[in-house]
DODRENMAR-773928 format. One line per field, with one value per residue: x, y, z of N, C-alpha, C in turn; residue in three letters. Coordinates in steps of 0.05 Angstrom, whole numbers, plus 5000, padded with zeros to 4 digits. Each point is the difference from the previous one (the first is absolute). Layout:
<pts>
n.east <- X/...
n.north <- Y/...
n.up <- Z/...
ca.east <- X/...
ca.north <- Y/...
ca.up <- Z/...
c.east <- X/...
c.north <- Y/...
c.up <- Z/...
aa <- ALA/...
</pts>
This chain:
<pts>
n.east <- 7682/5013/4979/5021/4980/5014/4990/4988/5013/4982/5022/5003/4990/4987/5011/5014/5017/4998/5028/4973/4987/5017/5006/4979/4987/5021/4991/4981/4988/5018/5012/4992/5023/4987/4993/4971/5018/4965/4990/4992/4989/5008/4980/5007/4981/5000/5003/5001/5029/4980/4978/5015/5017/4973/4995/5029/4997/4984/5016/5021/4978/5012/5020/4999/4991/5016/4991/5001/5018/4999/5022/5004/5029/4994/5020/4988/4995/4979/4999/4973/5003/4989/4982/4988/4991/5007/4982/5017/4981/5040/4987/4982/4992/4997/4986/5030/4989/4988/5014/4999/5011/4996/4977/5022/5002/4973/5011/5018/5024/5016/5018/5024/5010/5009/5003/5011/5027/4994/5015/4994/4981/5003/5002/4988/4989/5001/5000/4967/5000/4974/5002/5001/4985/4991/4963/4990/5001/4978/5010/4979/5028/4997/5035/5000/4985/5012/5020/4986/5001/5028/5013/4986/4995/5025/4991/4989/4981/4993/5021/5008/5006/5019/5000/5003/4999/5019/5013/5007/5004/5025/5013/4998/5030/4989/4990/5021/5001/4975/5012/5007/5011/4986/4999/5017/4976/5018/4982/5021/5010/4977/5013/5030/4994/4978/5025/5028/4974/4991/5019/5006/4979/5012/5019/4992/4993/5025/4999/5022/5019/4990/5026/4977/4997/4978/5033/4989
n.north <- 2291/4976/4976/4992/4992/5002/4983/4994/4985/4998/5013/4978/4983/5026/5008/5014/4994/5008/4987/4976/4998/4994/4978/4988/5019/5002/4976/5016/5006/4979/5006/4976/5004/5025/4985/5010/4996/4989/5002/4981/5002/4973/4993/4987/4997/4980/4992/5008/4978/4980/5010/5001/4976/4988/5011/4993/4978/5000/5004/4984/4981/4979/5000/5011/4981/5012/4975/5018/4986/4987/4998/5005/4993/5014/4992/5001/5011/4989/4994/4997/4967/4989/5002/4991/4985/5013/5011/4992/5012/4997/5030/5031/5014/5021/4994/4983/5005/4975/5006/4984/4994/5031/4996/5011/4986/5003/4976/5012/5009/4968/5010/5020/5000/5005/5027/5003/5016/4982/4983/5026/5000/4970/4995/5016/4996/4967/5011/5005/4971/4990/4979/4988/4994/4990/5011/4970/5017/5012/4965/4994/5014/5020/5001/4970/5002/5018/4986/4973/5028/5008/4971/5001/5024/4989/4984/5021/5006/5005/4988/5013/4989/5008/4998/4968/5010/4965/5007/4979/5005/4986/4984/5018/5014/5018/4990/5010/5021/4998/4992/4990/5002/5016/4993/5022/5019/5020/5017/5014/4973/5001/5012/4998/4981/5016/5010/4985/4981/5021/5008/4975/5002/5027/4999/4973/4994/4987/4986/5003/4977/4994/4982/5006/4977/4982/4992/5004
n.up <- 2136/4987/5016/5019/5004/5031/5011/5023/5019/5022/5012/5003/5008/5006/4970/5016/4994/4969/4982/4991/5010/5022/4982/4996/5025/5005/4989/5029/4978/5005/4988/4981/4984/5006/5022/5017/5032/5009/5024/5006/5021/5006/5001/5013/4976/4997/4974/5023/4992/4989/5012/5024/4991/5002/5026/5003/4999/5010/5027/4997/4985/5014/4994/5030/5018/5013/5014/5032/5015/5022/5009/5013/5006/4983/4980/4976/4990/5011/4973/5010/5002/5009/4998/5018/4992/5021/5013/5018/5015/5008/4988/5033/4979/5003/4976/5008/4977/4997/4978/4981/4974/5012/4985/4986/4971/5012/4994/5025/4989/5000/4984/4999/4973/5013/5000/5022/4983/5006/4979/4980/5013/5002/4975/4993/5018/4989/4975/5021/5008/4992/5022/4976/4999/4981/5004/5004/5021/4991/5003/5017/5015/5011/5002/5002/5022/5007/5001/5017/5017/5005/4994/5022/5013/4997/5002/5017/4981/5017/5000/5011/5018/4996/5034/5015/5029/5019/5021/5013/5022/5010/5027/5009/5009/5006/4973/4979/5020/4998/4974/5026/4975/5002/4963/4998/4988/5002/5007/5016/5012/5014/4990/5003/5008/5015/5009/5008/5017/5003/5011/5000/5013/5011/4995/5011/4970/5001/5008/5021/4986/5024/5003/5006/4982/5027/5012/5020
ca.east <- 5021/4991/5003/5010/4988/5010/4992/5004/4966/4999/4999/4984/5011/5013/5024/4995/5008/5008/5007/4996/4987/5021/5017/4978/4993/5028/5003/4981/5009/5031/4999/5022/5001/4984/4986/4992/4987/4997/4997/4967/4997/4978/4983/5005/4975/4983/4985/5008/5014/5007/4986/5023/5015/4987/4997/5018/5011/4962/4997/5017/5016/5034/5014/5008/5000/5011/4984/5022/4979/5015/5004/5013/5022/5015/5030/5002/4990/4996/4991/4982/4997/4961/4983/4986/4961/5002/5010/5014/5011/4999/4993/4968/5002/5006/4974/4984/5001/5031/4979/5007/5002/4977/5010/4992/4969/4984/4998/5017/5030/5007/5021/4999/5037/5012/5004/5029/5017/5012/5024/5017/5006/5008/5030/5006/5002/5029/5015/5016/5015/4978/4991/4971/4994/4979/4993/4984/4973/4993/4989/4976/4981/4987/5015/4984/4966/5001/5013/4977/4976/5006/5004/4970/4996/5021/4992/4985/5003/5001/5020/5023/5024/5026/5020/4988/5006/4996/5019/5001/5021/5002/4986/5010/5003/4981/4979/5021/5006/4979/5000/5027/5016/4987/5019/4984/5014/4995/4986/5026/5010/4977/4989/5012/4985/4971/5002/5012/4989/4986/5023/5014/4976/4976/5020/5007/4984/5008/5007/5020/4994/5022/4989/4985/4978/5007/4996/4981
ca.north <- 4981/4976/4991/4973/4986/4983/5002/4985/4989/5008/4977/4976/4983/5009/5021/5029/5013/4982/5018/5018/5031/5016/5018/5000/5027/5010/5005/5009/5018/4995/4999/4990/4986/5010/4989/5003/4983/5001/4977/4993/4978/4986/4987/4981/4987/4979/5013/5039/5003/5011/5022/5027/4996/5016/5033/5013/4999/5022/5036/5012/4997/4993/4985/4969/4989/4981/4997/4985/4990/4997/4963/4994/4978/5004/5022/5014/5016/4980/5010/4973/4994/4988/5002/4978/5005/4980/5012/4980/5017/4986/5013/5007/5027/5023/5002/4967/4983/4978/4983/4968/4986/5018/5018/5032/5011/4974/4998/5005/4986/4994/5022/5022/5008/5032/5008/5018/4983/4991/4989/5024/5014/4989/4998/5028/4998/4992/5026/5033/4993/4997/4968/4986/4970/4994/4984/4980/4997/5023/4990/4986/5027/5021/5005/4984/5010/5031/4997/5002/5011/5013/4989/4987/5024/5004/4976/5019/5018/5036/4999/5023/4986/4984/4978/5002/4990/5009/5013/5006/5008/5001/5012/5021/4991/5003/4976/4965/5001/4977/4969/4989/4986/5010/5011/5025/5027/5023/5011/5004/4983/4989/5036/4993/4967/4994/5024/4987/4987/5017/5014/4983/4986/5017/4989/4966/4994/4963/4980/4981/4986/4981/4983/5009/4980/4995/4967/4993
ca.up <- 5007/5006/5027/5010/5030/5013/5024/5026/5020/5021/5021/5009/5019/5027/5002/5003/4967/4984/4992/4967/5006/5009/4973/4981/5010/4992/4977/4982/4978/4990/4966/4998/4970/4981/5016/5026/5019/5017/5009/5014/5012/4996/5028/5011/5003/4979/4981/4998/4987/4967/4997/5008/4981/4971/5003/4998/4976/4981/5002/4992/4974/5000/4980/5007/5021/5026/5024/5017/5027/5023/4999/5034/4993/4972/4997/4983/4979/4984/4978/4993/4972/4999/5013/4999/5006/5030/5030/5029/5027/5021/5032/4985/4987/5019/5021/5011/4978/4994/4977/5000/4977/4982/4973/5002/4984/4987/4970/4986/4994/5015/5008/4988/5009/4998/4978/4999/4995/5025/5003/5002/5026/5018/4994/5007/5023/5004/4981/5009/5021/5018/4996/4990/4983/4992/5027/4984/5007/5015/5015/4989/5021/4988/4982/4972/4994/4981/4973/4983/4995/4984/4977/4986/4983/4982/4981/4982/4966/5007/5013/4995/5019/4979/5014/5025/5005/5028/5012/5028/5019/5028/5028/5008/5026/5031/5005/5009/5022/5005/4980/4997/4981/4974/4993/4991/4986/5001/4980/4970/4971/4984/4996/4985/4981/4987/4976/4977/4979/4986/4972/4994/4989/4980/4986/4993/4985/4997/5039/4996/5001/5016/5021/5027/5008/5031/5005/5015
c.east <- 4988/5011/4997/4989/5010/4993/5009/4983/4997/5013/4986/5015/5017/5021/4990/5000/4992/5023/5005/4989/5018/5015/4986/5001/5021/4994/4977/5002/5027/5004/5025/4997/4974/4969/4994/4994/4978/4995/4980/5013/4973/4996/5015/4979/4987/4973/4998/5023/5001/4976/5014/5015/4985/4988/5017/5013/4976/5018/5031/5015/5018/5009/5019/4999/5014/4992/5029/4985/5030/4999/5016/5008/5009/5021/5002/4978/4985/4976/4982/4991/4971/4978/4976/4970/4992/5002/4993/5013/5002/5003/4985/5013/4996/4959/4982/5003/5026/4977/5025/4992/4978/5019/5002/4986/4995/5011/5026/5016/5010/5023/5002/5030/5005/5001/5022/5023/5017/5022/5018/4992/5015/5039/5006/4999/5027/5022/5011/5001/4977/4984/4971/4991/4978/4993/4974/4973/4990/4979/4966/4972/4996/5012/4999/4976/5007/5018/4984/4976/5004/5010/4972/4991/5005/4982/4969/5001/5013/5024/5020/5020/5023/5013/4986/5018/5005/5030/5001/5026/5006/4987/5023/5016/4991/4980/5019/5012/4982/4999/5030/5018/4981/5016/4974/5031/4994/4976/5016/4999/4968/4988/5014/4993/4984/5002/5009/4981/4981/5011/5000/4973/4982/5035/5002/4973/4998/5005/5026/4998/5026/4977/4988/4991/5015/5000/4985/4992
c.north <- 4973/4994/4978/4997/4980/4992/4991/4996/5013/4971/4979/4972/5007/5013/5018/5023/4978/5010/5012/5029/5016/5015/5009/5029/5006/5016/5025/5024/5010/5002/4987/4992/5014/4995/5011/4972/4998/4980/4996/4982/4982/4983/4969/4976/4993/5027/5036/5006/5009/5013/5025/5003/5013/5015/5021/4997/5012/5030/5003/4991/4992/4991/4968/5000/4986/4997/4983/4988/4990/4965/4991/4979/4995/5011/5006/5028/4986/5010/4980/5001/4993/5010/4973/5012/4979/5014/4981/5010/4987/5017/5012/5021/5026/4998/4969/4981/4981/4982/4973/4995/5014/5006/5035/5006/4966/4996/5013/4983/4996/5019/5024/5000/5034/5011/5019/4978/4986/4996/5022/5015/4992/5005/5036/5004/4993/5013/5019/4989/4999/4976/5002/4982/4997/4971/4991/4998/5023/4999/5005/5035/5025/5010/4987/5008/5030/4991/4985/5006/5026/4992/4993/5028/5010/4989/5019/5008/5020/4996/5025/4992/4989/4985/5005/4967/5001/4996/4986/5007/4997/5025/5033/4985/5001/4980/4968/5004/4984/4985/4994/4979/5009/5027/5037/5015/5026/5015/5018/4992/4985/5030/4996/4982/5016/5030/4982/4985/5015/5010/4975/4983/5021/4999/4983/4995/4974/4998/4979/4979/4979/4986/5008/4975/4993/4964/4990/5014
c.up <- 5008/5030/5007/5026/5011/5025/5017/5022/5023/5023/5002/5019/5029/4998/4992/4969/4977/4986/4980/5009/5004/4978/4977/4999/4987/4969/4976/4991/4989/4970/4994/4964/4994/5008/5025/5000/5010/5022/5023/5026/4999/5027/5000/4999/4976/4994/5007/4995/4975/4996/4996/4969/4974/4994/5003/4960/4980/5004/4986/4968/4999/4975/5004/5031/5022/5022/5005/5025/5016/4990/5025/4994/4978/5002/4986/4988/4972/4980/4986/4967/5009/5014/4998/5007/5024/5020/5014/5017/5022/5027/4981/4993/5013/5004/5009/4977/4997/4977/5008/4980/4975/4972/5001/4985/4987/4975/4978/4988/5028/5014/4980/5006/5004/4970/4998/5003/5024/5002/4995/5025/5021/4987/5003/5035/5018/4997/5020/5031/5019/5000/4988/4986/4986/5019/4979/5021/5021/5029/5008/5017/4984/4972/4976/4984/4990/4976/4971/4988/4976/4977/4980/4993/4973/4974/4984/4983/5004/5021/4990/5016/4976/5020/5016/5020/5035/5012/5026/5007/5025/5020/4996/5022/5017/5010/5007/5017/5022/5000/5005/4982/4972/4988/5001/4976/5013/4990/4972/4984/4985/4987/4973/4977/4987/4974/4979/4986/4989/4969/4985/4985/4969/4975/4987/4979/5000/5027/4981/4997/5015/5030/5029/5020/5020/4987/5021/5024
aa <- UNK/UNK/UNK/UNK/UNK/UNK/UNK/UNK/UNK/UNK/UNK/UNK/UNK/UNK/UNK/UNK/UNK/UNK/UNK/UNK/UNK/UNK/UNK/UNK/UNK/UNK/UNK/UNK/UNK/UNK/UNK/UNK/UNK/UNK/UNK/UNK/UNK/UNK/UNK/UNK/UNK/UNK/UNK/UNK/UNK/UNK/UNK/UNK/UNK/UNK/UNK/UNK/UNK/UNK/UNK/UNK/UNK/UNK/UNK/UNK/UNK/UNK/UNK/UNK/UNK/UNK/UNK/UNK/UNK/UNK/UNK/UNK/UNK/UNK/UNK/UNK/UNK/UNK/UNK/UNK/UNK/UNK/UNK/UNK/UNK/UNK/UNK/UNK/UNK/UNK/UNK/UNK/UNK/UNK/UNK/UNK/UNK/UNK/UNK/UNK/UNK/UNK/UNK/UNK/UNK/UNK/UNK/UNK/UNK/UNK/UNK/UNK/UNK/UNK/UNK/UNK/UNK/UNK/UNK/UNK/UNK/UNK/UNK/UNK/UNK/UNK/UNK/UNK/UNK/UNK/UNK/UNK/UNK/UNK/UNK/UNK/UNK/UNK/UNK/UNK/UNK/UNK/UNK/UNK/UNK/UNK/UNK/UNK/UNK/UNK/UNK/UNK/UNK/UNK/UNK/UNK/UNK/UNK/UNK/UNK/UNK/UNK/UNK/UNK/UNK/UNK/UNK/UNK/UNK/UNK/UNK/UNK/UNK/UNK/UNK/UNK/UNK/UNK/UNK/UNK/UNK/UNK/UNK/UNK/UNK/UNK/UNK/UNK/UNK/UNK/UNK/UNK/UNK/UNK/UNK/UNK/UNK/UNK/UNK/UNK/UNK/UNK/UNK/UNK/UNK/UNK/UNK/UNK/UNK/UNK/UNK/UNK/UNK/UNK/UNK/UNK
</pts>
């Protein structure tokens, strides 16, 4: 049976939980559309991030990839279109590290678009009554740096990955209970999402074609 690796992070910036993790776990050895789940947690930290990432993706052969992560003040369920070759850490990483304007791989491509269908995940989402958006930047911390580390994997001879791609997600309530006027989801309803975009991604051959783009 083919396998879908999905991950998530360890806590970082003083909260207590993350909640990709939180639902991520949810999801392991779930079978879904013909498919085992599995899923990894990953370190909170420039470059043992995507070590973790490609040693998990060495032990389990995936056929396609979802790395989720926490985005605190988001409202939506957001479904990234880029990854950039830029870590700009405007706090330190779980072991101190705050790079500032580093490349993730010398020499790379400036960015790496997703490779799962975004605009049908996001219009299937809406569908079953769950806020999301296609989001234009995976912004510059750890979550950028694994998305393009795994887009840049991708780019191997010996690539077997058919999709790949990154996920963030609001605070859980318990944390925007902290964060007074910050929006959160249920872990439910983000359990929910991350099946639908699963089903919906190993399904979708073509990505829709309609309007996502941000006016400013």
């Amino acid at each position: 049976m083919r396998k879908v690796l999905v991950t998530g992070f360890e806590p970082f910036g003083g909260e207590r939980v993350n909640p990709s993790w939180e639902v991520v776990r949810k999801l392991a050895d779930l079978q879904l559309s013909g498919v085992k789940l599995v899923v990894r947690q990953l370190p909170c930290v420039f470059g043992k991030a995507i070590e973790a990432l490609n040693q998990a993706i060495d032990e389990v052969d995936p056929l396609m990839v979802i790395c989720v992560g926490q985005a605190g003040g988001r409202v939506d369920f957001s479904i990234e279109r880029v990854a950039i070759n830029v870590d700009d850490a405007r706090i330190a990483d779980n072991d101190g590290q705050q790079p500032v304007d580093a490349p993730i791989v010398a020499g790379g491509p400036a960015a790496y678009f997703s490779t799962l269908p975004i605009k049908a995940l996001v219009n299937g989402l809406r569908d079953a009554g769950i806020p999301a958006a296609v989001s234009q930047t995976a912004e510059h911390y750890v979550c950028n740096h694994v998305m393009y580390g795994l887009l840049h994997r991708m780019q191997r001879p010996d690539n077997r990955i058919e999709k790949g791609g990154f996920i963030h997600i609001p605070y859980l309530p318990e944390q925007a209970a902290l964060h007074p006027g910050s929006a959160s989801m249920s872990v439910e309803t983000l359990l929910e999402a991350l099946e639908l975009t699963i089903v919906i991604a190993l399904h979708t051959e073509k990505d829709l074609v309609i309007a996502e783009g941000a006016t400013h």
